[in-house]
Backbone as a ProteinNet text record, in pm:
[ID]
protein_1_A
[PRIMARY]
XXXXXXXXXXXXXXXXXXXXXXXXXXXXXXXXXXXXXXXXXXXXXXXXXXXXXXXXXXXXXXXXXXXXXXXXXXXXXXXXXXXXXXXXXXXXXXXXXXXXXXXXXXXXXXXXXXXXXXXXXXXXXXXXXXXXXXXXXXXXXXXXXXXXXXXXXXXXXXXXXXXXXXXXXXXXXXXXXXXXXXXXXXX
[TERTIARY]
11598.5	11640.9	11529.5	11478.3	11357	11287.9	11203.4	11101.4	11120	11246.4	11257	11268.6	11307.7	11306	11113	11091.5	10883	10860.2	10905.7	10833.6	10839.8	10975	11035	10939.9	10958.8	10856.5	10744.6	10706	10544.4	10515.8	10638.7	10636.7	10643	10739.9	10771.3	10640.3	10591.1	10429.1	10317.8	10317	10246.1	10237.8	10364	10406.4	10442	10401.2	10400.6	10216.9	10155.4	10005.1	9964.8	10011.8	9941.9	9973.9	10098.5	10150.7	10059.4	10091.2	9990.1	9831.4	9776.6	9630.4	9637.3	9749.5	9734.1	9755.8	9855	9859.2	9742.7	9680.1	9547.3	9477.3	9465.1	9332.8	9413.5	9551.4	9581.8	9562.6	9580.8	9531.1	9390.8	9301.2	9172	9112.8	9200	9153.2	9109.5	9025.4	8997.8	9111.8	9121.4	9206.6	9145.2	9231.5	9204.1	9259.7	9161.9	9177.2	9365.8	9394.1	9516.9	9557	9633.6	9617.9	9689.2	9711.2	9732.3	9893.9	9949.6	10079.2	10126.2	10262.2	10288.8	10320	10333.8	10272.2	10224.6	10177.3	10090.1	10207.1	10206.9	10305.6	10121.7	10128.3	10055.6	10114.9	10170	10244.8	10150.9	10178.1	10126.2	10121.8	10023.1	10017.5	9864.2	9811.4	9659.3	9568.6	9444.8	9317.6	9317.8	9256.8	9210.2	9334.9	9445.1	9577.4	9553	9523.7	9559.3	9463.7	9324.7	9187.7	9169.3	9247.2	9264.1	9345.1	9420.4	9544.7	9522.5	9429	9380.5	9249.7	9197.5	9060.5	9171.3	9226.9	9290.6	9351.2	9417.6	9482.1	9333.8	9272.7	9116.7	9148.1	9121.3	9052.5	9133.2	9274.9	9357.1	9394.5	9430.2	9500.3	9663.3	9720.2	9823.1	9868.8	10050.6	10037	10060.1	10163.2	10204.7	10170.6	10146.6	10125.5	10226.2	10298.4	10385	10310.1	10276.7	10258.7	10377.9	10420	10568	10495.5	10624	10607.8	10501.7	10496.2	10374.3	10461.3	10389.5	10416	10461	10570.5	10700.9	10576.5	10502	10388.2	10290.6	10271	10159	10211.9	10092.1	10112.9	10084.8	10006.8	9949.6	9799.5	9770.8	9624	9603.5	9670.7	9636	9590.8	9661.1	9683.3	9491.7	9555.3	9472	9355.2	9251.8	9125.6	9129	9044.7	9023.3	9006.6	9112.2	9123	9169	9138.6	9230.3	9347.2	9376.2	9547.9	9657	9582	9635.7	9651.8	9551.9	9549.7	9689.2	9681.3	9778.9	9882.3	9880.1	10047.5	10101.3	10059.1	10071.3	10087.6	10093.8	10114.3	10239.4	10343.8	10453.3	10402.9	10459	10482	10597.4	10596.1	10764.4	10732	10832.7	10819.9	10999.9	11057.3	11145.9	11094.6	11036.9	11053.6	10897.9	11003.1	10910.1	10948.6	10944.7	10964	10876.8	10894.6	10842.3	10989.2	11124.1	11205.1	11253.9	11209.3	11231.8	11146.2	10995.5	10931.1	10973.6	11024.3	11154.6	11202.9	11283.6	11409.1	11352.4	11276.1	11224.2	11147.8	11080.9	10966	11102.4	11212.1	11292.2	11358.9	11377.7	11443.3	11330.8	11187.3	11121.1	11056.1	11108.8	11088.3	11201.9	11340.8	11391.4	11425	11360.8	11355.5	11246.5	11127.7	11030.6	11024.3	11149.2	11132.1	10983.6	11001.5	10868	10912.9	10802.6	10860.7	10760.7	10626	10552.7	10479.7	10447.6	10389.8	10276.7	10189	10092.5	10070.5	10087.7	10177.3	9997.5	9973.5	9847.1	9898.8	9814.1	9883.2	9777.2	9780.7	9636.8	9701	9614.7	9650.6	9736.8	9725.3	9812	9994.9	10004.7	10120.5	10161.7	10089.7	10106.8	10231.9	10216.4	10315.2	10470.7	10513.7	10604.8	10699.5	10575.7	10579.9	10593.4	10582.3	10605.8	10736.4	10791.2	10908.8	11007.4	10960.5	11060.9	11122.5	10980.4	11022.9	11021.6	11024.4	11095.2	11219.8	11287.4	11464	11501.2	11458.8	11488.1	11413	11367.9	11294.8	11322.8	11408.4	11487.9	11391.7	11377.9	11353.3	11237.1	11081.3	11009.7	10888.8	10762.6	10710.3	10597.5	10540.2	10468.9	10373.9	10232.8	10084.7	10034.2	10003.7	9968.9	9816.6	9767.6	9599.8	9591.4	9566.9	9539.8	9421.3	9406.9	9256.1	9250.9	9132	9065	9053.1	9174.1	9120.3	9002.3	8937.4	8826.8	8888.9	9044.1	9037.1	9025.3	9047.9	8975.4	8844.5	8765.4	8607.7	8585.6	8675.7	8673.3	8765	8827	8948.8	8951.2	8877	8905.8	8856.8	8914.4	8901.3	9028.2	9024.5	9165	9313.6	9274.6	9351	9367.9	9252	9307.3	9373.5	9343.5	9470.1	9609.1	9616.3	9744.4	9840.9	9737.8	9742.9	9810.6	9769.9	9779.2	9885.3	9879.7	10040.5	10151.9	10142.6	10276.1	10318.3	10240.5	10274.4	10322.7	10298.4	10355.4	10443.9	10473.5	10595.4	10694.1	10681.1	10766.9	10793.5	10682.1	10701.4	10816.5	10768.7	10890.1	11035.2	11003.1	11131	11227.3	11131.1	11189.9	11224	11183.1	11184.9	11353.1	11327.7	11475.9	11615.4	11559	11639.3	11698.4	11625.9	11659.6	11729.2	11719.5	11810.8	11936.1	11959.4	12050.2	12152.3	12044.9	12178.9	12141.4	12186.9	12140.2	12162.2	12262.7	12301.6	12150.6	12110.9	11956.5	11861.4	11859.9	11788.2	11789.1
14352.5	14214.1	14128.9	14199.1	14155.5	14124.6	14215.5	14207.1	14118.8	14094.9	13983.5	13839.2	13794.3	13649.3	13660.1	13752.8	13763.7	13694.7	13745.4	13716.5	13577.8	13527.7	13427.4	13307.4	13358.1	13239	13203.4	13333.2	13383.1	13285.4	13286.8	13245.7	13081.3	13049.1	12885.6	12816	12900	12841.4	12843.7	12931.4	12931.3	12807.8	12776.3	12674.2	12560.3	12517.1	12401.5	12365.8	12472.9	12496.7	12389.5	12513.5	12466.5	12345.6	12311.8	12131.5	12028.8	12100.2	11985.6	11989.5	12079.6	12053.3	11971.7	12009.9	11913.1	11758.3	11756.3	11577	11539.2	11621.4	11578.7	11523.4	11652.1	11616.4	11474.7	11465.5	11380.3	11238.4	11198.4	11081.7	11055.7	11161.4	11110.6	11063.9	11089.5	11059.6	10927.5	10867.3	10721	10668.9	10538.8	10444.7	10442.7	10520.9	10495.3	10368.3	10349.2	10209.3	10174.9	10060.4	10077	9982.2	9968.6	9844.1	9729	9639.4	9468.8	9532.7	9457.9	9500.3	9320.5	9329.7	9193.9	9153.8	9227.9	9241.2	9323.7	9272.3	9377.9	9363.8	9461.5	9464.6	9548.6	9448	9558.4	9557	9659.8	9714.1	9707.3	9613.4	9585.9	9730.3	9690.3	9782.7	9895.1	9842.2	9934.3	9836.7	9849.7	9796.3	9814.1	9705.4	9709.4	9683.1	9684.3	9668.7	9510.7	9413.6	9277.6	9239.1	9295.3	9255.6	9315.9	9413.9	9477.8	9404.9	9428.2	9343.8	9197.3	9099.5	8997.5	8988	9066	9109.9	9205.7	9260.7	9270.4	9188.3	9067.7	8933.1	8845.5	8821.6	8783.3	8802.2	8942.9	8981.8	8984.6	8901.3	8931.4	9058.4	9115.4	9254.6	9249.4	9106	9096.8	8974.3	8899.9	8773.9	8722.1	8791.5	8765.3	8871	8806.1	8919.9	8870.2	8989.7	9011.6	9102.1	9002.9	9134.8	9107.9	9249.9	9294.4	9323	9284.5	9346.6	9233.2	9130.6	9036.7	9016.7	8991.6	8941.6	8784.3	8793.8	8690.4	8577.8	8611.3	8504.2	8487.7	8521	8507.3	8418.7	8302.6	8208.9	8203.5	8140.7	8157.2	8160.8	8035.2	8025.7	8119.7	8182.1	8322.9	8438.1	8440.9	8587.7	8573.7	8496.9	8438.5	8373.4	8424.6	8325.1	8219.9	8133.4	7990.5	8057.4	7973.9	8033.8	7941.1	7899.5	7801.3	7822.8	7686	7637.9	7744.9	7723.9	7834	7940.8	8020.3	8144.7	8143.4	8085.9	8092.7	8051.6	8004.7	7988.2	8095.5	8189.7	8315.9	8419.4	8392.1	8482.9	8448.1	8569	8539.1	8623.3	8586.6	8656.6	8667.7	8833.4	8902.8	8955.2	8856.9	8869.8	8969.7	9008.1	9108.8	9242.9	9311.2	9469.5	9484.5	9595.7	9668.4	9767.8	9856.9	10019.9	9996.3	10109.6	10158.8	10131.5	10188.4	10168.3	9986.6	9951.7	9793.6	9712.4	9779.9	9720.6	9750.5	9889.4	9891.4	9802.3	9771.8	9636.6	9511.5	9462.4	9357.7	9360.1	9429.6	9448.6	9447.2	9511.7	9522.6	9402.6	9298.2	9180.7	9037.5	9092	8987.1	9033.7	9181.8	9223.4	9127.2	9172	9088.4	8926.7	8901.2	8753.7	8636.1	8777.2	8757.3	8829.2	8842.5	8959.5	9052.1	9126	9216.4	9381.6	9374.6	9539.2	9634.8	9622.2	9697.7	9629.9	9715	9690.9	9788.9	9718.4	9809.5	9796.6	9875.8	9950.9	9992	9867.8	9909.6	9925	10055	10080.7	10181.1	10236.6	10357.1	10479.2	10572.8	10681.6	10751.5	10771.7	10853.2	10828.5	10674.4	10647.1	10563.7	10663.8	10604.8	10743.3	10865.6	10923.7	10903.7	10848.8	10807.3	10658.3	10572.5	10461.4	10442	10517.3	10519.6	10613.4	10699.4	10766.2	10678.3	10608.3	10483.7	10391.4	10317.6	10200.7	10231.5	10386.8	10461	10442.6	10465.9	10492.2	10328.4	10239.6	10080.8	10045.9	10084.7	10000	10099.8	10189	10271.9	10211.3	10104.5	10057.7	9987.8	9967.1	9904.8	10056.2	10063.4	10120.4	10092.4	10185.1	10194.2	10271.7	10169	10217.1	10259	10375.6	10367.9	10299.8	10275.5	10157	10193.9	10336.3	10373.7	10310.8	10267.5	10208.1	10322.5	10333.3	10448.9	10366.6	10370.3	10291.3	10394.2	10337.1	10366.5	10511.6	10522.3	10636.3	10769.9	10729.5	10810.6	10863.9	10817.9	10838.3	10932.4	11031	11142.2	11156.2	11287.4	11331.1	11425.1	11522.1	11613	11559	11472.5	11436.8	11423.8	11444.3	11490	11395.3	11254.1	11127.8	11111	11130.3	11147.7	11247.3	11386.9	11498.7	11438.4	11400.1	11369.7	11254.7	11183.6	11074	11112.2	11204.9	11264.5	11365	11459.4	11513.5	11462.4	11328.4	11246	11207.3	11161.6	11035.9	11183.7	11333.4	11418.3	11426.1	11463.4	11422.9	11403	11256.5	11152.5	11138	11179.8	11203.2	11325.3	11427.9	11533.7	11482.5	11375.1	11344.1	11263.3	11202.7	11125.1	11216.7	11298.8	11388.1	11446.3	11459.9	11581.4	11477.6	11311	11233	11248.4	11236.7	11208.4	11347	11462.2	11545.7	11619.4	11557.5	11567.7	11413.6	11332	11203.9	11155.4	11197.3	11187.8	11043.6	10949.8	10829.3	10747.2	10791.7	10720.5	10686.8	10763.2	10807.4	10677.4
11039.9	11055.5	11118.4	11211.7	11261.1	11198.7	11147.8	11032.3	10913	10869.7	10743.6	10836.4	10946.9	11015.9	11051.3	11051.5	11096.1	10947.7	10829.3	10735.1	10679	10730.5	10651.1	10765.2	10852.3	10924.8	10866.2	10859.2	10836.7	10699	10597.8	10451.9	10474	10592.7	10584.8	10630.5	10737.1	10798.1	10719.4	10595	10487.9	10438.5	10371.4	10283.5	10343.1	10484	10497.1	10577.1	10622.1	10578.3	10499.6	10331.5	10254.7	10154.8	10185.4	10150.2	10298.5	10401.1	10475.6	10398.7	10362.7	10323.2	10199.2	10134.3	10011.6	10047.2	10160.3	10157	10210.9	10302.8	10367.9	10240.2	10169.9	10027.2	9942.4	9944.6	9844.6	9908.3	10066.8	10136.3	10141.5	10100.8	10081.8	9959.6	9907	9734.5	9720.4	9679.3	9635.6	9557.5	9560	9476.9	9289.3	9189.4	9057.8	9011.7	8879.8	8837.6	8796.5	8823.9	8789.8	8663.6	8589.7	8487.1	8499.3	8449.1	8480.4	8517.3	8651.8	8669.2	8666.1	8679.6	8687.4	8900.9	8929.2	9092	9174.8	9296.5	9392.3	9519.2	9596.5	9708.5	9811.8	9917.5	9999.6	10181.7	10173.3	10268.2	10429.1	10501.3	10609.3	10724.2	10844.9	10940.9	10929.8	10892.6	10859.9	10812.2	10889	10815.3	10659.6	10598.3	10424.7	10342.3	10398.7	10322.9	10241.1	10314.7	10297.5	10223.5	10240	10176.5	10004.6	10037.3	9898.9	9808.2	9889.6	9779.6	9663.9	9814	9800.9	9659.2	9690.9	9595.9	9454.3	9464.8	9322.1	9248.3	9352.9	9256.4	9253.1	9321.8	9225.2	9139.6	9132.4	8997.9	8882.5	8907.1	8826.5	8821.9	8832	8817	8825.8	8900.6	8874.5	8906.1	8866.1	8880.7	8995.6	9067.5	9190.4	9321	9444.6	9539	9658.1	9702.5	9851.7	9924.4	10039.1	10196	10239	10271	10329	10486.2	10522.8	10682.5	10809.3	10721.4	10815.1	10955.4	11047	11191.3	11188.1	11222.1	11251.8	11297.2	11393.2	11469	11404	11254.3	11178.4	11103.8	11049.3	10948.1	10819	10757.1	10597.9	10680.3	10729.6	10771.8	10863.3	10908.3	11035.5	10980.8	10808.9	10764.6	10647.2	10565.2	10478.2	10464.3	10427.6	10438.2	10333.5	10344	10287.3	10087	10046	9841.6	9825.6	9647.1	9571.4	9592.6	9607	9593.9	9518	9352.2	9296.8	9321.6	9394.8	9456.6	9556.2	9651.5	9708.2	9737.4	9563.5	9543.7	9482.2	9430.8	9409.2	9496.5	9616.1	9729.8	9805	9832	9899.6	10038.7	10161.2	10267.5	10343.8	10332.5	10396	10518.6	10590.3	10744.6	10812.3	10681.1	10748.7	10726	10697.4	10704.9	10830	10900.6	11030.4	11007.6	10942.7	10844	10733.4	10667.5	10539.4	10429.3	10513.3	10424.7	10438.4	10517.3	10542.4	10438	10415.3	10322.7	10162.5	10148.1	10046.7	9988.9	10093	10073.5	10017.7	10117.6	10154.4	9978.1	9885.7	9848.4	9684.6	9745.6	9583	9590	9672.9	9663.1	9601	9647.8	9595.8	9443.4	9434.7	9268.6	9161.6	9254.4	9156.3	9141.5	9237.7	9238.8	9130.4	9127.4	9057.5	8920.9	8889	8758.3	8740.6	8864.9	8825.6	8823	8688	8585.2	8630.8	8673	8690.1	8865.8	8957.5	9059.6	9123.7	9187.1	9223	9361.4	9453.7	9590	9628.6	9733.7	9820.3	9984.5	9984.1	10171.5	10165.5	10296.2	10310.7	10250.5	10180.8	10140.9	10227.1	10375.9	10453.4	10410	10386.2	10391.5	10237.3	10121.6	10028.7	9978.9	9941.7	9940.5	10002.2	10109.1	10143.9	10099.9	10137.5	10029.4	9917.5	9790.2	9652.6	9660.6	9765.2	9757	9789.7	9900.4	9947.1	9867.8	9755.1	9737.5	9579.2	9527.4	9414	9395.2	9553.2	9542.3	9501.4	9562.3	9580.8	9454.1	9403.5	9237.4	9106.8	9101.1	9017.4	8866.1	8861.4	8671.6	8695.9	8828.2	8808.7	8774.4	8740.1	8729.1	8866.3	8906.6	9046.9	9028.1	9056.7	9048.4	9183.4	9249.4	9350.2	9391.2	9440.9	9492.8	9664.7	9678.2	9807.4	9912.4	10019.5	10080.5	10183.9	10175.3	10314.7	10428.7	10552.6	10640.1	10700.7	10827	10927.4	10981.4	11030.6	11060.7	10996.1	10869.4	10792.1	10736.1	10797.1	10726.8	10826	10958.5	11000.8	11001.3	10902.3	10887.6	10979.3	11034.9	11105	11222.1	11310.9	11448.8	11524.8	11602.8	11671.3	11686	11705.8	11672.9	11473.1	11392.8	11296.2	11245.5	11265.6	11240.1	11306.4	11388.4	11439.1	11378.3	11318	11239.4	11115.4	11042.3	10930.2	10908.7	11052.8	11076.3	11074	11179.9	11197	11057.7	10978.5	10844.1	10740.2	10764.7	10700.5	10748.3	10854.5	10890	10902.1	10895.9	10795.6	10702.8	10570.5	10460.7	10466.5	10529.1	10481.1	10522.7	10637.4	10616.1	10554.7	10480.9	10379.3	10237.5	10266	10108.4	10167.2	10314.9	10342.6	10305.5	10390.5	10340.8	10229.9	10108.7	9999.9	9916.8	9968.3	9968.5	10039.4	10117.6	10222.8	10185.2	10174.1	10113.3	9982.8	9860.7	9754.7	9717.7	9777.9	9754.6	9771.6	9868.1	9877	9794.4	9726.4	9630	9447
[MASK]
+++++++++++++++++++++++++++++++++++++++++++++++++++++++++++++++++++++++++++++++++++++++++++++++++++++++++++++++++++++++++++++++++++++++++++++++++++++++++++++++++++++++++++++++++++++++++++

């Protein structure tokens, strides 16, 4: 009896090992090209989120952009640097979600407000797996490009604030995965 609870440990510490190394490797991955969506959502709370986002509606890549999650005390001119008019009339800012599943909400209400079918979901790789699980359950019929940014704490992954960094946001991820099997309504 002993010996099979040794192994089963032995087996669960394996297998969550070697799923942590994979999210490690999968948060470092660079951002692939993504194709013309009809919006960008970039999920606040990390360096490069906002700049990215911003530089993909440049470039056109899509028509409309939401930052979810902005600070209640932030304005347009606080958040935003100096762009055509046009430019930023194309930009909404969501000042309710302080979660991931808040940016969910927040992110499927201005989908359907904006009839948008396809979106492209910029946030840092650490917290892009969770984020496309999140705002999967809440966008059931939009299609979702992930557009990961490497913040700074990443350009040393193995430093002791970033492992910890990288643990926690697994985490969370697993617990959003347990969520979503434990309450399937979520989903």
């Amino acid at each position: 009896m002993l010996r099979s609870a040794v192994r089963l440990g032995l087996l669960l510490f394996t297998c969550l090992g070697v799923t942590f190394g994979w999210f490690v490797y999968d948060a470092l991955q660079p951002a692939q090209t993504v194709p013309h969506t009809d919006g960008i959502v970039a999920l606040t709370g990390g360096q490069g989120r906002i700049d990215m986002s911003l530089r993909l509606l440049r470039q056109n890549q899509a028509e409309k952009l939401l930052i979810s999650g902005v600070d209640p005390q932030a304005g347009r001119n606080d958040l935003l640097p100096p762009m055509p008019a046009s430019l930023k009339d194309r930009i909404t800012l969501g000042y309710q979600a302080r979660s991931t599943i808040e940016n969910a909400a927040e992110t499927a209400a201005w989908v359907a407000d904006n009839h948008i079918y396809t979106l492209t979901v910029v946030t840092a790789g650490y917290h892009m797996r969770r984020a496309m699980l999140e705002l999967g359950r809440t966008l059931p019929g939009v299609t979702l490009y992930a557009y990961p940014v490497k913040p700074p704490a990443l350009e040393h992954p193995f430093k002791g604030d970033t492992l910890r960094l990288l643990l926690t946001e697994y985490l969370k991820w697993l617990g959003a995965l347990a969520g979503m099997v434990h309450n399937p309504s979520r989903a």
